[in-house]
Each structure stands twice: as structure tokens, then as C-alpha cells.
C-alpha positions as CSV (number, residue, x, y, z in Angstrom):
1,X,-23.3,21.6,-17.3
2,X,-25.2,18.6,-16.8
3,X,-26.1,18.1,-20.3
4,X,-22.4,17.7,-20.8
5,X,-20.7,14.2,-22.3
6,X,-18.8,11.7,-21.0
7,X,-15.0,12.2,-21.9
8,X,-14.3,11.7,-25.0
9,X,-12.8,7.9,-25.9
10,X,-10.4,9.6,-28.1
11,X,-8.5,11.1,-25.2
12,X,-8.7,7.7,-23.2
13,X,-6.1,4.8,-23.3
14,X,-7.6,1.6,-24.5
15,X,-9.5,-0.3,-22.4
16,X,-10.5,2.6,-20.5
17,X,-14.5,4.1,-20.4
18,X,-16.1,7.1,-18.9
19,X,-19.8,7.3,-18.1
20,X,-21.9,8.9,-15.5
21,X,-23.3,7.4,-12.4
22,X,-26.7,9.7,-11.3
23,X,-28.0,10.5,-7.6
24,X,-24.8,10.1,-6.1
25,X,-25.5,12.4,-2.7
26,X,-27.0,15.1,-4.5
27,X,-24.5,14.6,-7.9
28,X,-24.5,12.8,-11.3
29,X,-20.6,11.5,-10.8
30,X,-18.5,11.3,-13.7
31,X,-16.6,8.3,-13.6
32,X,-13.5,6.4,-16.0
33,X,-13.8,3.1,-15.7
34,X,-11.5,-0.4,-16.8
35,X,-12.3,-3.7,-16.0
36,X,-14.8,-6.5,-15.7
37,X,-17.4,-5.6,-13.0
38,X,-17.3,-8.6,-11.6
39,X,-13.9,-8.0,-10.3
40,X,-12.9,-6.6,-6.8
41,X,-13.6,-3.1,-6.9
42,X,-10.6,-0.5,-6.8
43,X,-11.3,3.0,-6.5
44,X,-9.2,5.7,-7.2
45,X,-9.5,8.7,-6.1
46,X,-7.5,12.0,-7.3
47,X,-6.1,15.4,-5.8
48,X,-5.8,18.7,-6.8
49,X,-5.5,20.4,-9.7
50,X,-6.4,16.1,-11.2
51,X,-9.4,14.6,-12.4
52,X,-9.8,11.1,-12.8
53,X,-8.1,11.7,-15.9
54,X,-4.9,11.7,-13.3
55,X,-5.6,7.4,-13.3
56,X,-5.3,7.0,-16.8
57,X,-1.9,5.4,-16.8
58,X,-2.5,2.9,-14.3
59,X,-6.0,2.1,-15.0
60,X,-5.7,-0.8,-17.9
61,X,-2.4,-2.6,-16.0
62,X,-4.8,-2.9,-12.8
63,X,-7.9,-3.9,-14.5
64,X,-5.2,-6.3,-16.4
65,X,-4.8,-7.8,-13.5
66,X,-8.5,-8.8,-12.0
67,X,-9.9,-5.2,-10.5
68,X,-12.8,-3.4,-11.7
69,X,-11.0,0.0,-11.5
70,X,-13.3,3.4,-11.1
71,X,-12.0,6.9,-10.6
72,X,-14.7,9.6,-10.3
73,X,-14.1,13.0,-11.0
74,X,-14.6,14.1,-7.3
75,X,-17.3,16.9,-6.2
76,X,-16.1,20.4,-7.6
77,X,-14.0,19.0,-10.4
78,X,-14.6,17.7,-13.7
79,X,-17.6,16.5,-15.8
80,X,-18.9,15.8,-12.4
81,X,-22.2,17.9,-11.4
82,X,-24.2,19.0,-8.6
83,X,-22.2,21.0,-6.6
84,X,-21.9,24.4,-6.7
85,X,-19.0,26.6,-7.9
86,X,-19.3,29.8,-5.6
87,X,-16.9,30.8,-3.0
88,X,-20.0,32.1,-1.0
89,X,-21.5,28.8,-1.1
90,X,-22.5,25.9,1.1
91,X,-18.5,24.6,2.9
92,X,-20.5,21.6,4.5
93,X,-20.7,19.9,1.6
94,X,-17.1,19.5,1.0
95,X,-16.5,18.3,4.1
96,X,-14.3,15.0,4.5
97,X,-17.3,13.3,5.9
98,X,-19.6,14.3,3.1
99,X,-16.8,13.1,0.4
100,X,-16.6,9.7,2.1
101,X,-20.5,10.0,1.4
102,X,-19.7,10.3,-2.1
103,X,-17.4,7.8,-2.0
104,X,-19.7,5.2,-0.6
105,X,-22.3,5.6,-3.1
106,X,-20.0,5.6,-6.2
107,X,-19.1,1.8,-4.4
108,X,-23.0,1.1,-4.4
109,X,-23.7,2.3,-8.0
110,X,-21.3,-0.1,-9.7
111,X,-22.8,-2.8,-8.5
112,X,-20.5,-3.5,-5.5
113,X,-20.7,-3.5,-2.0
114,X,-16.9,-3.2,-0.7
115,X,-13.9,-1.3,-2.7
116,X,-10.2,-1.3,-1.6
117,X,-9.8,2.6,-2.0
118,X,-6.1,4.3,-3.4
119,X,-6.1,8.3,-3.1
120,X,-3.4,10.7,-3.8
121,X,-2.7,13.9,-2.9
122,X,-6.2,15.6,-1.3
123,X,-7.8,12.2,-2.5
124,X,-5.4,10.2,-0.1
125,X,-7.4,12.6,2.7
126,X,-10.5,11.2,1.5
127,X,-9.4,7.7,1.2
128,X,-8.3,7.7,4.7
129,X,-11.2,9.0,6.1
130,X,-13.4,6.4,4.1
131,X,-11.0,3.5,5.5
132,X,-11.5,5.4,9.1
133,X,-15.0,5.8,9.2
134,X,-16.3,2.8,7.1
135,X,-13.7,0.0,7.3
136,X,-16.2,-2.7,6.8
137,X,-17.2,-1.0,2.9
138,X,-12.9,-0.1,2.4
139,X,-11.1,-3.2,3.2
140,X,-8.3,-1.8,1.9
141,X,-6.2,1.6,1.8
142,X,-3.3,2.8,-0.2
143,X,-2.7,6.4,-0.2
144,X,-0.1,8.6,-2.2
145,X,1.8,12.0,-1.6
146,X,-0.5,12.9,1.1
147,X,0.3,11.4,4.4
148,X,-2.5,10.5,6.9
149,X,-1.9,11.6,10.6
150,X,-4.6,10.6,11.9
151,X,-8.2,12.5,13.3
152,X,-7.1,15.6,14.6
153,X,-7.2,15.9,18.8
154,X,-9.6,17.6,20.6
155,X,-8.8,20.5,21.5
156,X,-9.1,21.7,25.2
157,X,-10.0,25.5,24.1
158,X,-7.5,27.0,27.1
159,X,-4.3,27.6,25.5
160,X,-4.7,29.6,21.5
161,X,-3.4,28.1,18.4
162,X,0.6,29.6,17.4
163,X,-0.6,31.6,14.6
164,X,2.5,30.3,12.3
165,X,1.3,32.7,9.2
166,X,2.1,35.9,11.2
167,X,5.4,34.5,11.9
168,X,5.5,33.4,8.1
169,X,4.9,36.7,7.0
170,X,7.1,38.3,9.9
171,X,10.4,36.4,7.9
172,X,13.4,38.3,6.5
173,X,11.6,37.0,2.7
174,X,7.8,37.0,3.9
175,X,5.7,34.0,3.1
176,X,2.5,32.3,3.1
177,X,1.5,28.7,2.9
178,X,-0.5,27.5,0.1
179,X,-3.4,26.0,2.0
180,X,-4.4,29.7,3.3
181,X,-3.6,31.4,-0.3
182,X,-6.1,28.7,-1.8
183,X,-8.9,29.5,0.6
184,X,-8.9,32.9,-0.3
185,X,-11.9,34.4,-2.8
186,X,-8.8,35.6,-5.1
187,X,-7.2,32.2,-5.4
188,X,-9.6,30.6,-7.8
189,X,-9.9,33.7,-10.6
190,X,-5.7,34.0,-10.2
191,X,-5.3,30.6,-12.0
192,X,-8.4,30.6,-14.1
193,X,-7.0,33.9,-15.2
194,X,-3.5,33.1,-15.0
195,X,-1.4,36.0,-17.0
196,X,0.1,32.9,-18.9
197,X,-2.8,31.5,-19.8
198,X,-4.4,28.4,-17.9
199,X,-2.8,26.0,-19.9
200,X,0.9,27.7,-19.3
201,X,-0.1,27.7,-15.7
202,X,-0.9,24.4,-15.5
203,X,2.1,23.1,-17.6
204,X,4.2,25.0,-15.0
205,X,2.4,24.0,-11.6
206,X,3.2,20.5,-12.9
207,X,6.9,20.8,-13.4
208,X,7.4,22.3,-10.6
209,X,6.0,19.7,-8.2
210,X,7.4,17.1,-10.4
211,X,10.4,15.4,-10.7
212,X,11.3,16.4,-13.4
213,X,12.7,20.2,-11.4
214,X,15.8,19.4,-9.7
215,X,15.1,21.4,-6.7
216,X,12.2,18.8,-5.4
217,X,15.0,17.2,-2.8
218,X,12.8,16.3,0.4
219,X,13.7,16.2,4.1
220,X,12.3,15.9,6.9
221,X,11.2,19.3,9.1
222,X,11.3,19.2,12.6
223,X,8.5,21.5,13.4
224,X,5.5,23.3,12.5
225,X,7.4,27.1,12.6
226,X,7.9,29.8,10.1
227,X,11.7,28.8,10.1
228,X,11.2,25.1,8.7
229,X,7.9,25.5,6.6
230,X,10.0,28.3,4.6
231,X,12.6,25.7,3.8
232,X,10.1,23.6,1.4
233,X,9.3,25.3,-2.5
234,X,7.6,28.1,-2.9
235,X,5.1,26.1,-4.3
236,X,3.8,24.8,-0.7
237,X,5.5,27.9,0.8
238,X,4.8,30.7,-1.4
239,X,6.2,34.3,-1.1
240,X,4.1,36.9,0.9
241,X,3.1,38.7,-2.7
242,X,2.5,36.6,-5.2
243,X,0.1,34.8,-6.6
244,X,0.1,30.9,-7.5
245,X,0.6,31.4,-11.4
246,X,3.1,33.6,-10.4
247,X,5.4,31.7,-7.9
248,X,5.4,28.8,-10.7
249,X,6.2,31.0,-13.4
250,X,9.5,31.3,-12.4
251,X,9.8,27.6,-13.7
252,X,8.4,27.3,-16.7
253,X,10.0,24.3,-18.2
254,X,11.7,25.2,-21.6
255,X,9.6,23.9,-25.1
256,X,12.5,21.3,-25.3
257,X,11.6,19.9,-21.5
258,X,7.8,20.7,-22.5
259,X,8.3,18.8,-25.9
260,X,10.2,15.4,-24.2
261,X,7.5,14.6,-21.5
262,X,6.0,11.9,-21.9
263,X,4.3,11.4,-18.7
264,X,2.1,14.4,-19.6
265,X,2.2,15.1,-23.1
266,X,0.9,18.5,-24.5
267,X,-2.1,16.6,-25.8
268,X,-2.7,15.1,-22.3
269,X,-2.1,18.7,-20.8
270,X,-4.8,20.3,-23.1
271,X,-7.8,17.9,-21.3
272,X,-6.7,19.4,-17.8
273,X,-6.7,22.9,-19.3
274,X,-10.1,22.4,-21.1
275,X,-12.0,21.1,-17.9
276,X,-10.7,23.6,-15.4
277,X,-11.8,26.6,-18.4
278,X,-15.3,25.5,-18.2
279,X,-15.6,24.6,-14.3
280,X,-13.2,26.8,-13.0
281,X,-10.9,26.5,-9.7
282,X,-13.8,27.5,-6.8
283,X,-15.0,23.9,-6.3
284,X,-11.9,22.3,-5.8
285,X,-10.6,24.7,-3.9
286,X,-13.5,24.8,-1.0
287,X,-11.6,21.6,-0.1
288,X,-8.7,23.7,1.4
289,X,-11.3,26.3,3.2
290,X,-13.0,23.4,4.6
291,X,-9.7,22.5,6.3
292,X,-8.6,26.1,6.9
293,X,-11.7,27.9,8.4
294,X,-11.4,26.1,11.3
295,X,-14.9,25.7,11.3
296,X,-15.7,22.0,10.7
297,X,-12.6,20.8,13.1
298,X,-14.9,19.7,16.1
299,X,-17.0,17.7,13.7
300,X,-13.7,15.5,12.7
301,X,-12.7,15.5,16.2
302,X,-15.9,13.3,17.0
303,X,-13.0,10.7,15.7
304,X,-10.0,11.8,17.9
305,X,-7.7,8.9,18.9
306,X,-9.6,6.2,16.2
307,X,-7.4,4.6,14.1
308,X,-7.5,2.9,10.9
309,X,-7.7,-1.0,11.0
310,X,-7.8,-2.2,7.5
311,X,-4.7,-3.0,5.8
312,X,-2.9,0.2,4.6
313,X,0.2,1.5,2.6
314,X,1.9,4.3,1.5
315,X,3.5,5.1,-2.0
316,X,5.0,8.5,-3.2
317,X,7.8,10.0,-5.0
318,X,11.2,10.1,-3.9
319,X,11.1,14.1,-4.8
320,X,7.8,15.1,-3.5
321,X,7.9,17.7,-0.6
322,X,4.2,16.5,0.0
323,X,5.7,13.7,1.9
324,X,7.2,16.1,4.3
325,X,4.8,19.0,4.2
326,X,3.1,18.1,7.4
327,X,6.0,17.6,9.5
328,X,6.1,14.0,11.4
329,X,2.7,13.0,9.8
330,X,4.6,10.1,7.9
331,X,6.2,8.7,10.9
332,X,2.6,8.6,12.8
333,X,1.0,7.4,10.2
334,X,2.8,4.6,9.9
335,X,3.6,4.0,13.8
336,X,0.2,5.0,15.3
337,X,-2.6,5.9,13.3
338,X,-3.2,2.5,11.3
339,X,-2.6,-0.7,12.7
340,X,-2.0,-3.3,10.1
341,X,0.7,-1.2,8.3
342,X,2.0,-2.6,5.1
343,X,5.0,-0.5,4.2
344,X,6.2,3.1,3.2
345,X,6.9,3.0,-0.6
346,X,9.0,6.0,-1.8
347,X,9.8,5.6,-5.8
348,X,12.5,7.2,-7.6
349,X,12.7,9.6,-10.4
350,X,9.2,10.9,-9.1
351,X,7.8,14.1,-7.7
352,X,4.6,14.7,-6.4
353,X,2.6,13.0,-9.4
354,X,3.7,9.7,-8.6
355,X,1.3,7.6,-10.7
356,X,1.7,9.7,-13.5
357,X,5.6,10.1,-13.6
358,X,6.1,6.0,-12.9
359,X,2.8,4.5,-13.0
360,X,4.4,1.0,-14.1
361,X,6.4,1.1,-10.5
362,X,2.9,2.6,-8.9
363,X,0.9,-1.0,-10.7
364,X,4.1,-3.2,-8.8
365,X,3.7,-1.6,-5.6
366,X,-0.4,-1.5,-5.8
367,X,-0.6,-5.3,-7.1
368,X,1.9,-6.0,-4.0
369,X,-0.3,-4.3,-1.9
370,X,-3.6,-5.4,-2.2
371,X,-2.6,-9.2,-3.3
């Protein structure tokens, strides 16, 4: 893997440039890049099942207008390597403190010494974190689909956790939430392997989160329970026996829906498909097991009660549940945990891959933003 290329320039908008950065914590980071260097540094950082390939639509409008605009392909996805693809592997190194670690030296090998960071979906986790714990290096935060509530409390270890999946799979339609199905040793070979094939898989995950299925109609959910996390897609709340390329098999878009997209063409769906073939699922996912396990919690509650102090915003889709997913987190986020709030920016006709679906109403909101 490390003898691999840079992207290929023939899959990259104009303007836009991949190359590698080397001893990044432990990893020779794969990065796109657009911009003169001399310019502010933005850094973008993607979610799951992205690469920095995610950025691609954005990228040349924000270099355009005076950033130096990096997105790495973040440990455990991508050209990106150093880390190790095992489920039976080292978790600590994909914890939310190690990733800001990353993050910090991708600012220093570019040549800069501050960034404003943007992450969506698990990226916006990592972005948060880095504004949290190093405010003084990421002077600015904007995140996207995954709202930020904050470091989690510490815990008082008298009263036990509600165990909310026992109660999920207790329902009249037994479920399970997604989070807990990725951290399982199955998840990763399910979608490598997909029955469909990786790139029908892919093609389908997509549409369903997207706007572009008519069912992705958000509200809020008054509680963590069984009863309210079952009323979100099976995508986020899956049903009890089925795996991921399953649940998003039901909606396969059609080849006419397939064939007018033009926010991911076929062409553009092939370079997601290609990378997750030859690096599989298991390093993105230890991500979600970090979270789940339970294990690394008293480590991130070192930072119970800190908030985030640099300016911050919020921009997703109109249609993506991931707004709602973690129910109240976007009202917090917003009221308590950062304290120079700029404004909630929901954008319509997208879904949960807002910069992809609308990236020219992403650019507006971003230049707004950071100034």
C-alpha cells in the first residue's frame, strides 16, 4: 500500500492536486489540495463511507476565493497509510484525540501554523474536538451533518447506563442502531462483500441518505428510547436482521435516477468503489468501536463541561436525519457548548451529503462564515 500513487489528475476537477504528506503521527497522509499556500489554511475533513474525494466540489470555489484548501484522506481510509486494517487491532489510535493529532500535523506539513477546520459527518467529530482541544491552532469551526454536543459528562459510576438496544430489539419490528452494527467484526466484510456488489452498495447507501429519496423528512426526537430512535430510516435505525447492504437495498435508485445525478456521477461513484476494494471497511469503521466500546469515554471526559471558543457554525441538509440522530445535540450545540455561535444553516434540496448535493450553497454559507 504505501508504494501506491497519488489520485489520479484525471479523476480531479481542475485546479485541484493530490500528493502525500510523510510522518504525519505514524502515517504518510494522502492529501487533495487547491490553492496558493500562502493563503489562510482551510481544512476539510470528511466522514464516513468519504474520502477527501467527498471535497472535490467545493474545493476550487474556496481556493477561488483566497484559502489554501487541504482535505486528507483521514486514518483508515483512502491512499492514506500507516494504520492498520484489522478489527483485532490497536482502538487507541483512532481515538478523537489521536485524530486531532493527525489533524495538527497535516496543519504543520503544509507550511502553516493555524487552519480554520470544516468537518462533516464523523469528520465534523474530529473538527470539533480539534477546535475544543487546540483553539489557538483552529481559529475557526464549521461542521456539517454531525452535530457537536459537547465532551461527554463524567459519569458518577452509581446508577447503570439504560441499555436502549435491548429495548430496540425488544420492539414489535426489532432493531438495532447503526453505530453498534458497525462495530461489529461482521460489519466491514458485509459491505466489502456486499451481495450487490460494492459499487451497487455504495450507489444505494448514497441515495438513501440523500436527498434525492423522499422519505429523508427530519424531526426532532424527544428522547434517547427505542420508541423515537425507531422513527428515523432504517439506515441509522436498521432492522434487528439485516445487514447494511441489505437495509439499503430496498432503495436502489432506478438506472434512470442513477443515470440523472449529477452530484455523483457513475464515474465519480467508481473512485469510492475502487478505494474501499483495495482498503476495505475495518479502518473506517474502528471509528464507531472507539465510540461504542465504552472504553476510551473517561479519557474524553478529562474535557467534561469545556466548551468551544472559537467562532463556530453549523451547515447541513434540510433532509438529513443526521441532524436529528442524537436527539437535542443541535439545540446544545448551538446554546451551550460553543460560545461565539455563528448560525445554524440547514440547505434545501439536500440530504446528508450536503456539500456534495449543493456545494455552490455550501461555498456561500462557508465564505459567509469564515469572512
Amino acid at each position: 500500500m504505501t508504494d501506491l500513487p497519488p489520485l489520479d489528475a484525471s479523476v480531479l476537477p481542475a485546479g485541484i492536486t493530490a500528493r502525500f504528506l510523510a510522518d504525519i503521527n505514524g502515517l504518510r497522509v494522502h492529501v487533495l489540495e487547491a490553492g496558493n499556500p500562502a493563503d489562510p489554511l482551510l481544512l476539510l475533513l470528511h466522514g464516513f463511507p468519504e474520502l477527501a474525494y467527498s471535497w472535490r466540489h467545493v474545493m476550487p470555489a474556496l481556493a477561488a476565493a483566497g484559502y489554501h484548501v487541504v482535505a486528507p484522506d483521514q486514518r483508515g481510509y483512502g491512499r492514506t497509510t500507516g494504520w492498520v486494517g484489522d478489527f483485532d487491532g490497536d482502538l487507541a489510535l483512532f481515538t478523537l484525540p489521536n485524530l486531532v493529532r493527525d489533524a495538527l500535523g497535516v496543519v504543520r506539513a503544509t507550511g502553516h501554523d493555524h487552519a480554520a477546520v470544516v468537518g462533516h459527518d464523523y469528520g465534523a467529530s474530529v473538527a470539533a474536538w480539534c477546535a475544543l482541544l487546540r483553539g489557538d491552532v483552529f481559529r475557526r469551526m464549521a461542521i456539517m451533518s454531525a452535530p457537536f454536543a459537547g465532551p461527554p459528562a463524567i459519569r458518577d459510576g452509581m446508577a447503570p447506563p439504560t441499555d436502549v438496544h435491548a429495548a430496540l430489539a425488544a420492539l414489535p419490528r426489532p432493531r438495532k442502531h447503526y453505530q453498534w452494527y458497525y462495530s461489529e467484526r461482521r460489519a466491514g466484510p458485509d459491505m466489502l462483500h456486499a451481495p450487490q456488489g460494492l459499487h451497487a452498495f455504495l450507489r444505494a447507501y448514497y441515495h438513501h441518505k440523500s436527498a434525492d429519496w423522499a422519505g429523508n423528512q427530519p424531526f426532532p426526537l424527544t428522547g434517547w428510547t427505542a420508541e423515537e430512535l425507531a422513527k428515523m430510516p432504517t439506515y441509522y435505525v436498521m432492522d434487528l436482521g439485516e445487514t447494511m447492504p441489505e437495509t439499503v437495498a430496498h432503495h436502489m435508485p432506478s438506472p434512470a435516477e442513477v443515470a440523472a445525478n449529477r452530484w455523483l456521477t457513475e464515474a465519480e461513484m467508481a473512485v469510492y468503489a475502487a478505494e474501499y476494494a483495495r482498503t476495505g471497511f475495518e479502518g473506517a469503521l474502528t471509528c464507531y468501536r472507539c465510540r461504542t466500546t465504552g472504553r476510551y469515554n473517561g479519557l474524553l471526559e478529562v474535557f467534561a463541561g469545556r466548551r468551544i471558543e472559537v467562532p463556530s457554525s453549523f451547515i447541513a441538509g434540510a433532509q438529513d436525519w443526521g441532524i436529528q440522530q442524537n436527539p437535542g445535540a443541535l439545540e446544545r450545540m448551538a446554546g451551550q457548548t460553543c460560545t461565539d455561535w455563528r448560525g445554524t444553516h440547514l440547505v434545501p434540496g439536500a440530504g446528508h451529503w450536503v456539500q456534495q448535493e449543493q456545494p455552490a450553497a455550501v461555498v456561500e454559507r462557508l465564505l459567509a462564515f469564515l469572512g
